[in-house]
N, C-alpha and C positions, 0 to 999 in steps of 0.2 A: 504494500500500500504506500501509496505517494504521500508526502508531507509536506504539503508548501508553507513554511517561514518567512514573516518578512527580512529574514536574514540568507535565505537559498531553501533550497529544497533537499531532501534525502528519502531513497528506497526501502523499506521497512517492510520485513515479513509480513504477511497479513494477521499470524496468530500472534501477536505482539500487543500488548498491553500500551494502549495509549496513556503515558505520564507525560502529557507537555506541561513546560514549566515554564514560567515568565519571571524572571526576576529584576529586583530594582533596588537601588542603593541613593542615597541621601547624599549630596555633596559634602565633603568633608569641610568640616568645620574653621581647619586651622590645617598650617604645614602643609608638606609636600606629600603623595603616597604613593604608592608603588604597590600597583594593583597584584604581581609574581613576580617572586627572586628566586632564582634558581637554589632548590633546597628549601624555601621557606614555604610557609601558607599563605594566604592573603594580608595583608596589611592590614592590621584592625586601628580605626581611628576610635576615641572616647568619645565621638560624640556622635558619628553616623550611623546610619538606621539601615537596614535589609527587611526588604519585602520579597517574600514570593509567594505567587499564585500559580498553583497545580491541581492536578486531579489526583484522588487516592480513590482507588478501587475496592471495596470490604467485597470482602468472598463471600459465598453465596449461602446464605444458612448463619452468617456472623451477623450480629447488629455491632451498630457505630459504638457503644459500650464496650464489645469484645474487640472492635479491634483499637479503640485507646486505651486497654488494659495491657493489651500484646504492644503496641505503641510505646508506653511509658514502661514497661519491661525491656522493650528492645533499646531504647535511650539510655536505661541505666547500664546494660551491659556494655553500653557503645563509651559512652560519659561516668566514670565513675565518680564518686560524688554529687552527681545529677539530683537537685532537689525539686521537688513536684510543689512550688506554692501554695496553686489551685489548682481545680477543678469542676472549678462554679462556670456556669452559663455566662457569658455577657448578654445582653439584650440590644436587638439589633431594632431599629425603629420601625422597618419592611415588616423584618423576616420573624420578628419573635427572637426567642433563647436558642443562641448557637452554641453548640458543644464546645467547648474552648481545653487546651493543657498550657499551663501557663510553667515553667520554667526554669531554675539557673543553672548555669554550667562554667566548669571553667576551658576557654582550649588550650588554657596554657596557664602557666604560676603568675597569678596576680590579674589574669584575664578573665574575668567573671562576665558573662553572656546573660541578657535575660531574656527569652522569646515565648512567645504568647501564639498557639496555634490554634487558629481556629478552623471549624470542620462546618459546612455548609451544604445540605440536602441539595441534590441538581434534579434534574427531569428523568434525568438517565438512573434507572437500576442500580441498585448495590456502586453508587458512584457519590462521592462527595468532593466538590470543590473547596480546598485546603488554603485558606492567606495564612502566611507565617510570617512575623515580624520580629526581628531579632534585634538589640542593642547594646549597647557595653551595660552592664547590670548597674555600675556605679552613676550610672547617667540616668536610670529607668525612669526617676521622677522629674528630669525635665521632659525626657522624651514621647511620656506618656500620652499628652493631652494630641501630640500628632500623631501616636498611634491610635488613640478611639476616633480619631481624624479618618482615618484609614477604613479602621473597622466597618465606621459608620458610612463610609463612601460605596461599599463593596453592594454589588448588583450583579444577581444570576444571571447565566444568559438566560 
């Protein structure tokens, strides 16, 4: 199956799980960055924000419950340390109460991450549409108010 991008196109088996992902980053606040250095990760600035918007697939016979319990399992064995804030709904002014895992991690010593994932019902079967906002953890209370910015922007197709 064909995938046209507005960045090119690419050939993809037809039995292939469609996970497109769109992501988006906040201009950096201060200083210079350096998006990959060879050996390194990305450049984490304290003050900018990541977005992405994906689809997640739950298998067939799972509710959204079973798979953010297998989700927040898979996180901790991936991130150790990984602490789970919430698990409270936010309230969406559309949509109602969207399934939300709210957070921190560190990816490195003294790099504390907070990211807030929310999970959103689509048209499509055993499919939910994923926005994931991530920030430096020590920043979370400025950055917050542009993240329910976010939250509340978000519209199904």
């Amino acid at each position: 199956m064909k995938h046209v991008l507005p960045i090119g196109s690419i050939a993809i088996p037809d039995d292939w799980e469609d996970r497109t992902t769109y992501q988006f980053v906040s201009q950096p606040k201060k200083g210079l960055e350096v998006p990959m250095a060879a050996g390194r990760a990305v450049n984490v600035n304290a003050t900018r924000t990541s977005v992405l918007l994906a689809r997640a697939p739950i298998p067939e016979g799972s509710t959204i419950e079973d798979f953010l319990r297998n989700q927040i399992d898979e996180l901790k064995k991936a991130l150790p340390g990984l602490k789970v804030n919430s698990r409270d709904p936010w309230s969406h002014a559309q949509l109602g109460a969207v399934q939300t895992v709210d957070v921190t991690f560190e990816i490195g010593p003294g790099m504390p991450v907070r990211q807030l994932q929310f999970y959103f019902a689509t048209k499509a079967p055993h499919t939910y549409a994923t926005l994931t906002l991530s920030c430096n953890a020590k920043q979370y209370d400025q950055q917050q108010s542009e993240m329910q910015q976010i939250f509340a922007s978000y519209v199904g197709a």
